[in-house]
C-alpha positions in Angstrom: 184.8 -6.7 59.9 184.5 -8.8 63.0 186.5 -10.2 65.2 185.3 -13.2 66.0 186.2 -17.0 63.7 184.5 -20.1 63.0 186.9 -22.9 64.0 185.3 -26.1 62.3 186.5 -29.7 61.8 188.1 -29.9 65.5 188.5 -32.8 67.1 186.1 -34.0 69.4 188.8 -33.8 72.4 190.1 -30.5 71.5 189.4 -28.1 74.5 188.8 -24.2 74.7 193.2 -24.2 76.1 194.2 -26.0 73.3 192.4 -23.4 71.2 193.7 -20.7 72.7 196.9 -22.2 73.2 197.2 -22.2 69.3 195.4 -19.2 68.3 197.7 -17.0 70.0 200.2 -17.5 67.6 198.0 -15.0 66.1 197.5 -12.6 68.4 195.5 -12.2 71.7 192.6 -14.7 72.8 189.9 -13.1 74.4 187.0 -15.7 74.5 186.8 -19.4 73.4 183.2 -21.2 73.0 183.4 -24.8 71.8 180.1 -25.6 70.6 178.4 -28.8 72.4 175.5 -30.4 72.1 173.1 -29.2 74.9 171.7 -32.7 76.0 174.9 -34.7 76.0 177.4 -31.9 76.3 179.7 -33.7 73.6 181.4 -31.4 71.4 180.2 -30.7 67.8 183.5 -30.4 66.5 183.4 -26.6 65.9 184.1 -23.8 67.9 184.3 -19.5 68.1 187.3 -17.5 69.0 187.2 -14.1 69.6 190.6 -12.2 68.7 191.4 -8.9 70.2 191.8 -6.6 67.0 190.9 -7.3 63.4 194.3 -7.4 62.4 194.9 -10.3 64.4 192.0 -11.4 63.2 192.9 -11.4 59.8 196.5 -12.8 61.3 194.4 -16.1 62.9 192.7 -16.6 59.3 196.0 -16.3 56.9 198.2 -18.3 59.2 195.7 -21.4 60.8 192.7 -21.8 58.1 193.7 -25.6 56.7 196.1 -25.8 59.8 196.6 -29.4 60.9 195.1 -29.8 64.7 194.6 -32.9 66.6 195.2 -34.9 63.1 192.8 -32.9 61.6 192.9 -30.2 59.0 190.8 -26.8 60.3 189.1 -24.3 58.6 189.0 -20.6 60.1 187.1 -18.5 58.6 185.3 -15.1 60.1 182.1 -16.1 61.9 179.0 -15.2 60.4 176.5 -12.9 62.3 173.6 -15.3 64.2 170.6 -15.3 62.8 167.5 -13.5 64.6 165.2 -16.3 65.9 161.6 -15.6 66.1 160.0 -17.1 69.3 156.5 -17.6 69.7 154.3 -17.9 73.2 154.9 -21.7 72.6 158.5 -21.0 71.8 158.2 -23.1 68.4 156.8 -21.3 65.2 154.4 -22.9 63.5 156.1 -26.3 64.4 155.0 -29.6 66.2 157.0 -30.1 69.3 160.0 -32.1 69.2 159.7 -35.7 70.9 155.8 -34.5 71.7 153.4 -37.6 71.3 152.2 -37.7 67.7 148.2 -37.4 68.0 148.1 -36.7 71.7 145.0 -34.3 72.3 143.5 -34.0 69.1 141.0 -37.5 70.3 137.7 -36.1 70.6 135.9 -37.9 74.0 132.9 -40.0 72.7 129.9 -38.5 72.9 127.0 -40.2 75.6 
């Protein structure tokens, strides 16, 4: 089993203290990530802890899943594995690029 949690339905103001400030009622706190969105940097209202044994692992799950935080009831649960991503030259598989200009370069030039 692992030892790192999914933290969902935060707040958007809860911070990586205030999740470790509570989590350690469980046990030790050895990382915090608050998961933000990469362009705005606004949190996404979940987050991963990473507890220092299983045990207190377990501890985190049986005493703070439907925990009310911040108004807001959590869930913990134990974070699933991240999926491999498969990256091509182009970085995108098989995909148009996001934002990209739809029909940009496939114009053929007039012939003379």
């Amino acid at each position: 089993m692992a030892k790192e949690l999914y933290v969902g339905n935060l707040s958007y103001e809860t911070t990586a203290d205030d999740l470790r400030r509570i989590f350690t009622v469980a046990g030790t706190v050895t990382s915090v990530h608050i998961i933000t969105d990469p362009v705005t940097g606004a949190s996404k209202g979940c987050a991963y802890v990473r507890m220092a044994s299983i045990e207190e692992t377990m501890e985190a799950i049986n005493s703070l899943d439907e925990a009310l935080l911040e108004n807001r009831v959590i869930s913990v649960s134990v974070a699933r594995p991240q999926k491999a991503q498969v990256r091509t030259a182009g970085g995108y598989k098989g995909k148009s690029r996001p934002g990209g200009r739809s029909g940009q370069g496939s114009r053929k030039k007039p012939s003379r």
